[in-house]
C-alpha positions, 0 to 999 in steps of 0.5 A, a space after each residue: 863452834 866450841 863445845 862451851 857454846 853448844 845449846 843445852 836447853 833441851 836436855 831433861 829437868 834434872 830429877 829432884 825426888 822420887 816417889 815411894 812405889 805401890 804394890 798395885 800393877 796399875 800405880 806400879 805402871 803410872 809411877 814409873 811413867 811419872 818417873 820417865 816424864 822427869 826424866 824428859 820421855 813420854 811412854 812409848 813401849 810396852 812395860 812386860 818385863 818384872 824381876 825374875 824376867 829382868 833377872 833371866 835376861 841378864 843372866 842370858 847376856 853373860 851367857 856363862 855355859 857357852 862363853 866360858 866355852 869360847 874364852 877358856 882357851 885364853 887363861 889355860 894357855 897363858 897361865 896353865 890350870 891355876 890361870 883357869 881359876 885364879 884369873 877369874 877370881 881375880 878379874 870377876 872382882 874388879 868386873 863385879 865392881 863396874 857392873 855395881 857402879 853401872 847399877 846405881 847408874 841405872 837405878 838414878 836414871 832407868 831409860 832405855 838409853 842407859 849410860 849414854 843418856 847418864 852422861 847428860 846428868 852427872 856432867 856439866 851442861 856445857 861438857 854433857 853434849 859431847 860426852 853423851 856424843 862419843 859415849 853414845 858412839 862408843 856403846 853403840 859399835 861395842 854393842 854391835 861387835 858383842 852382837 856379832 861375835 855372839 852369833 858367830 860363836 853359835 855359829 861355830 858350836 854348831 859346826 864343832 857338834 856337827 864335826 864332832 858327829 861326823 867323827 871330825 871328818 867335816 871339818 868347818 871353815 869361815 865360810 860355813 860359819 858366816 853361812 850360818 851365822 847369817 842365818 842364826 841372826 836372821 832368825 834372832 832378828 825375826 824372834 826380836 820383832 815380837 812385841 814385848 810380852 812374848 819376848 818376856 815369856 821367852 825370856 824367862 826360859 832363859 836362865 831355868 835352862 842354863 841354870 840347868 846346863 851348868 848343872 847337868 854339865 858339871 855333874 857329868 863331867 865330875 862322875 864321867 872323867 877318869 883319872 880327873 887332875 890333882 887338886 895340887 895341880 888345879 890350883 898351883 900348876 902355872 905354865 905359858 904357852 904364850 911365850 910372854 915372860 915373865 909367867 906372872 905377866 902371862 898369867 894376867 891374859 887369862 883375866 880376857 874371859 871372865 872381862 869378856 863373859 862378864 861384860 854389857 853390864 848395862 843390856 838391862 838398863 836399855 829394856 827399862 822402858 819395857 820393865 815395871 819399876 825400872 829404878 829398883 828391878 833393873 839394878 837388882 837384876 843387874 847385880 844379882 846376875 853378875 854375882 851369879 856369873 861371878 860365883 858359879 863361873 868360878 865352880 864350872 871353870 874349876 870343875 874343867 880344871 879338874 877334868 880336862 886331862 892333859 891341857 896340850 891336847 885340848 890347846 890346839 882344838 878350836 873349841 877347847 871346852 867341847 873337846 872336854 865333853 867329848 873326851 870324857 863323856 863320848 861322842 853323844 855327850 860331847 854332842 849334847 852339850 855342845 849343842 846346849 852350848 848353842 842353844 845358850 849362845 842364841 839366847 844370848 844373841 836373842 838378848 843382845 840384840 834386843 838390848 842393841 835395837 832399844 839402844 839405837 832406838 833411844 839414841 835415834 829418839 834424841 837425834 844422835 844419828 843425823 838424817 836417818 834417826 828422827 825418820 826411821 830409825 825412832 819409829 815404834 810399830 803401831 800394833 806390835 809397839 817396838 822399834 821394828 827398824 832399830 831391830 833390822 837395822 842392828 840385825 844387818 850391821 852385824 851380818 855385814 861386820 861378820 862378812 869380815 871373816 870371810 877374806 882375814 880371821 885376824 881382822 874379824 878377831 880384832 872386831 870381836 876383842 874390841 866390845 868387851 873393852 869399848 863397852 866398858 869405856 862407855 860404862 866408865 865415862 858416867 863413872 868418872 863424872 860421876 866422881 868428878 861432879 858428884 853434887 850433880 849426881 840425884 841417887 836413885 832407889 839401889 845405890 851404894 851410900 857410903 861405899 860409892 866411891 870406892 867401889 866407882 874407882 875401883 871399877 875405873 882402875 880396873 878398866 884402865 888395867 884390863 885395857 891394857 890386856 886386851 890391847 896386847 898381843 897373846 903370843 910371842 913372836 908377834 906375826 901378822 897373824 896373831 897381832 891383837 888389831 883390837 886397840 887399832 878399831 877401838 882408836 879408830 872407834 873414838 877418832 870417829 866419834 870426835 871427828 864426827 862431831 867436829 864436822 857436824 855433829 855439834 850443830 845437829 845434837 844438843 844431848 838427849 832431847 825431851 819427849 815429853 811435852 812438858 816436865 810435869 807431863 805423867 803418863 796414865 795407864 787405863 785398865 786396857 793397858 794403854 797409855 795416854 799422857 795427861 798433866 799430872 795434879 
């Protein structure tokens, strides 16, 4: 069976309208459930999250303080102090182009599947089908990638602290980071089976400490670091440790990570359907986090640049920016805030997967996993109402692919290099039919008007260009060891997308299925807080 041939009866009504919102809590809750009933669901969560909670969590995924920490090896090696900071100027504008794009998305259809469900809206009935298929597929293993990496970089913080207090004669492996990683996810796991007005309130907590970390951080290292860099240095010193040439083409490897800090644009479209007025908060918060993560990104790598002595005696430790705190502020400070470093991680891991489990847990409700999905996978927790299967089952992959680490580093780098650039394929393929089809496309509340297509195709460019970064090797000579395996995953990643519908899933997935019995269904919120569904007049 062609794709042309494949049923698409039971995708959602096109939305036509929206309806102004009301200041009042309970119109709010009973206008966004109407919403959601256009779009073809029933409310099935519980609506805790508002704009600053939305705001904080999206902050927590980009986990500046922290992943600046892990990344920052990779501009300082391949273009010197000025690769630390004009990469991240340079890359963050094409990242904060997708991430806008993303926002309109969201904004016109704010459901917990996100940009996999878009794919059904902005292409034609008889492509929508596959294309929701393979960018469902694609989102989902990059989400479980950024998930497990996330978690095994806690892991190795915590180590480099602990190192760093036994005056570095401990010195971790990666069966003491898998050791701990499998522990971190356990517990990330148990803090994701809260129902959702906890993980709200815990939520907000997020950004007011890392906000304070970078803050703290900075302040410390600019009064403690003596003698600090030039500013000539700073901002003009290109060098390669990478052996590419020329420098120039070098110096474009720095852009891996403001890509990989500034990435899983779309964690806060999957918690729409816990969020009050999604199709206005959920972008807002989206667009306001990234150029929080844009512009205060590039004052902390600066402040690094400034204060980081001599790059070749930071190069070769395994946590390049702790080793900065420690060389400026001692031993205690550079424990503190590689500790603090940690604690962001697992805000971020806490976040990610919670953003993972509600994404499964949408999928799995329009039967894109087989078997398992309808019958485990979409089941909602009576008494605590979210996807308690969805959470375990995202907690376990990503303990098992970390379990990589323990027999090759290099297969698990390759792993851990392919979720930046599968997340933003599955960002990218609503953002092309988004152009192709444009009559197709129902604006939502936040939108761009006029500056749509511009900043849409920038954002597609930009992907296409930093896909090829990330699937190159970082050195010269390439060895067995250093070789980037990463574009080997990411083919191997779509091969079994489109092999499996081939086989089957053409037959079993018709693209996002209604839930709601009926496209005129709305959903009342009583006084109590529940829901039930009735016709609306």
């Amino acid at each position: 069976m062609g794709v042309s041939s494949v049923k698409t009866s039971a995708r959602p009504t096109q939305v036509i309208h929206r309806k102004s919102y009301s200041s009042s809590n309970d119109s709010d809750n009973l206008s966004t459930a109407n919403e959601l009933g256009e779009l073809g669901y029933r409310e099935e969560l519980q609506r805790e999250f508002g704009l600053f909670s939305a705001f904080s969590f999206a902050v927590s995924i980009s986990g500046l303080f922290a992943t600046i920490g892990t990344t920052f090896y990779y501009p300082l090696s391949s273009g010197g102090a000025a690769g630390t900071v004009w990469t991240w100027l340079l890359g963050g504008a094409g990242c904060m182009c997708i991430a806008l794009s993303v926002a309109e998305l969201v904004s016109a259809y704010p459901t917990s599947g996100g940009l996999y469900y878009s794919c059904s809206k902005v292409f034609p009935a008889k492509w929508a089908p596959v294309m929701c298929w393979v960018d469902g597929w694609v989102n989902i293993l990059g989400q479980i990638a950024g998930v497990a990496s996330s978690d095994f970089g806690a892991a190795q913080m915590l180590l480099a602290a602990v190192s760093m207090g036994s005056d570095f004669t401990y010195v971790p492996t990666n069966d003491h980071a898998v050791g701990v990683m499998a522990a971190i996810l356990c517990f990330h796991g148990f803090v994701n089976s809260f129902p959702t007005r906890y993980l709200e309130r815990i939520t907000k907590f997020y950004v007011i400490f890392h906000f304070g970390c970078l803050i703290s951080g900075a302040i410390a290292l600019l009064a403690l670091t003596h003698p600090k860099n030039e500013a000539s240095y700073v901002f003009t010193h290109v060098e390669s440790n990478t052996g590419w040439s020329p420098v120039g083409f070098s110096f474009m490897f720095g852009c891996l990570s403001v890509s990989w800090t500034m990435t899983d644009y779309d964690a806060t479209a999957h918690i729409c359907e816990e969020m009050k007025r999604p199709a206005v908060i959920a972008p807002w918060a989206i667009s306001l986090a990234m150029a929080f993560t844009y512009g205060i990104g590039f004052l902390y790598n600066i402040v690094l640049a400034f204060c980081m002595g001599d790059p070749a005696l930071i190069l070769n430790e395994t946590q390049p920016v702790a080793s900065i705190y420690y060389n400026s502020l001692g031993k205690g400070g550079g424990i503190f805030f590689t500790v603090a470093m940690f604690v962001v991680m697992n805000f971020v891991g806490i976040s990610s997967l919670q953003a993972c489990s509600r994404t499964m847990w949408s999928q799995a409700r329009d039967g894109l996993y087989p078997y398992i999905g309808k019958k485990y996978l979409y089941r909602v927790h009576k008494r605590f109402q979210i996807p308690l299967y969805s959470v375990w089952l995202s907690t376990a992959l990503c303990i098992a692919i970390n379990l990589i680490a323990l027999g090759s580093s290099t297969t698990i780098n390759a792993i851990f290099n392919v979720c930046a650039i599968a997340l933003d394929w599955s960002y990218i393929i609503p953002i092309v039919g988004r152009i192709f089809f444009p009559d197709l496309f129902k604006p939502g509340p936040w939108n761009l008007g006029r500056f749509s297509f511009f900043v849409n195709m920038w954002a597609i460019l930009w992907t296409l260009f930093i896909s090829i970064i990330f699937f190159m090797p970082t050195e010269l000579p390439v060895t067995a060891n250093n070789m980037n395996y990463a574009v080997v995953f990411f083919v191997g990643i779509i091969s079994f997308s489109v092999f499996f519908w081939n086989v089957g899933g053409y037959k079993v997935y018709r693209g996002p299925e209604a839930t709601a019995p009926d496209p005129d269904i709305a959903s009342e919120v009583d006084l109590r807080g529940e829901v039930k569904d009735e016709k609306r007049d």
